[in-house]
N, C-alpha and C positions, 0 to 999 in steps of 0.2 A: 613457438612463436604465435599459434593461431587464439592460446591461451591469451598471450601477452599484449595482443591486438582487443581482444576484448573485453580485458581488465580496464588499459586502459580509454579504450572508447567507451564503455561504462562510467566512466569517470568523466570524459567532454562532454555526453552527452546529456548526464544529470546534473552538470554544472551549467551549459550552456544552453541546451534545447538541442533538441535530433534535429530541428531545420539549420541551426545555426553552424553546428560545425560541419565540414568538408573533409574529404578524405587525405586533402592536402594539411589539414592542419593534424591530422590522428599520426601521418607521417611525421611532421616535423616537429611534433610535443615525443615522439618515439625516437628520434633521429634514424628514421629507415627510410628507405625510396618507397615511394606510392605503388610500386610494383610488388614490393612486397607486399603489401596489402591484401592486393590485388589474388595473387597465388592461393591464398586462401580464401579473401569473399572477391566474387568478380563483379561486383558493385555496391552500393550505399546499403539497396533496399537488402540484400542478404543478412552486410552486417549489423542491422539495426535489429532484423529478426533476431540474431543470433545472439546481440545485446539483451534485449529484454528477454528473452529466454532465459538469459543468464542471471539476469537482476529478479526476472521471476522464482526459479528455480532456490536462492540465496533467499528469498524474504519467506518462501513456502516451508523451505526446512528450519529458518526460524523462526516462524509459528509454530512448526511441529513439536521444535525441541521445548517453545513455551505451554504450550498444549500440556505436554508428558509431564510438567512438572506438579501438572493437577492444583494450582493453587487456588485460594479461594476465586470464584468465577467473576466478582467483581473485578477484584487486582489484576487478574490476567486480561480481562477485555483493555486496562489502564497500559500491561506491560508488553501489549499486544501494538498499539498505539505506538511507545514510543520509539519502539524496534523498529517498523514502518517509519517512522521520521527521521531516522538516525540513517535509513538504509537509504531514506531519496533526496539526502542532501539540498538542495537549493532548490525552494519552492516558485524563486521568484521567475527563472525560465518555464516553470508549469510541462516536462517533461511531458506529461499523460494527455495533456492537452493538444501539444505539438503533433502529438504519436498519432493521436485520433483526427488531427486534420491533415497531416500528409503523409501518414501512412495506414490508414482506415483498416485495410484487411489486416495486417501485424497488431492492430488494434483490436478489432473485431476478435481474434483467436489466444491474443491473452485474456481479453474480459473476458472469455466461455472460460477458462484456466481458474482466471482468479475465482471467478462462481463458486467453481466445484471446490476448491482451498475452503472457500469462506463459507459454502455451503456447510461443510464438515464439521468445520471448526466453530461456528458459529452456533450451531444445531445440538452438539453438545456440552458447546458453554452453556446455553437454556435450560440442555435437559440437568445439568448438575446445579445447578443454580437454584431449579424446581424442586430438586430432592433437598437440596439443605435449606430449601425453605427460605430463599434468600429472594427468588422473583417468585412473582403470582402462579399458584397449581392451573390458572383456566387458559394460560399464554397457549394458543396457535403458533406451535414452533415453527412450521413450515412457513406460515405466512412471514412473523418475525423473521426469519433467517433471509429470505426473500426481500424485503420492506429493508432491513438493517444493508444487506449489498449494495443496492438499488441507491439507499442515501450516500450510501461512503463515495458509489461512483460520482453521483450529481456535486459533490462540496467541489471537486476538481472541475467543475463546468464555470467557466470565466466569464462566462455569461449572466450565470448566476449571481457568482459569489468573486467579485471581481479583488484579484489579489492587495488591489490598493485601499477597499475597504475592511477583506478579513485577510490575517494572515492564513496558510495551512494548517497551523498548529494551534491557534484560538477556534478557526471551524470546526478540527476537529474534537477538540476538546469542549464545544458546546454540543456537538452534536452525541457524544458518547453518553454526556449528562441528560441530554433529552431522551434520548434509547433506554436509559438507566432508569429514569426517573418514570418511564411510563410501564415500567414491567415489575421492579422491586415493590417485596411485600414492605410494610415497616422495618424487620430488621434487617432487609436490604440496602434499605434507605439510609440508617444506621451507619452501615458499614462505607456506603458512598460519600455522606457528609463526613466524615472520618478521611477522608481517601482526599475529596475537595478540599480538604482543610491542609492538608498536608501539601496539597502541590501546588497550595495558592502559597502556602509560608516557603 
């Protein structure tokens, strides 16, 4: 049951926002009493940890499994993308956003989480990328790896980037081009207007 509580509050909560749904409504979309719930999280703030734990955990191991398939490091930064869009469903609630203004600390200890994923991941998307000659030999991968986190968290700042003038999936897809465009060597470049061309047809 404690599975089935978290699938589907996984699912209210990336549809509606973490502030929006109630433990009354994760009951009555389940048809169980609120006590049920209860037995296993004994309030809101447990099961939202235990949500994006789960949401996290599900989007890290498919990075991983895109990771191992070693493809060229252009496409997989693109296949990487749209894994993350498919896995957070409806951007127009802004999940991440919610998470960080009323649940700060559950906030606070996925971003250290995601870091280290995208530290990883990130770091040796570069270094392979460098070997086949595809971005610049002089890239500072530490700093890149760092710089490329840092922007992915800010496009989710609604402050920023407010959802009525970019969607999620236009931000992110300018922003991968800008990251691209400033580390590929020529026949990097190559490879990405190739890639742009394809996901604009």
């Amino acid at each position: 049951m404690r599975e089935k509580i978290i699938h589907k509050s996984v699912d209210l909560f990336l549809t509606l926002g973490f502030k929006s749904v109630t433990m009354d409504d994760i009951a009555n979309e389940m048809g169980i009493s609120k006590k049920t719930i209860y037995v296993h999280f004994p309030n809101k703030t447990k099961l939202v940890e235990a949500t994006t734990l789960h949401i996290f955990e599900t989007i890290s191991h498919g990075i991983d499994c895109i990771c191992e398939l070693k493809k060229n490091p252009i496409e997989e930064v693109y296949d990487i993308k749209q894994f993350i869009m498919e896995h957070l469903k409806n951007e127009k609630t802004s999940p991440q956003y919610q998470l960080q203004k009323y649940y700060p600390k559950i906030f606070a200890s996925l971003k250290s989480k995601q870091f280290e994923v995208m530290q990883g991941c990130v770091t040796e998307n570069l270094k392979r990328g460098m070997e086949l000659g595809l971005y610049r030999k002089d890239l500072n991968v530490d700093f890149i790896s760092r710089i490329y986190f840092y922007g992915m968290v800010s496009l989710k700042d609604q402050e920023l980037f407010p959802l009525k003038t970019f969607s999620m999936n236009a931000l992110m897809e300018y922003y991968l081009e800008y990251h691209l465009r400033g580390i590929c060597t020529p026949k990097g470049l190559e490879t990405l207007t190739e890639l742009l061309n394809i996901n604009q047809n």
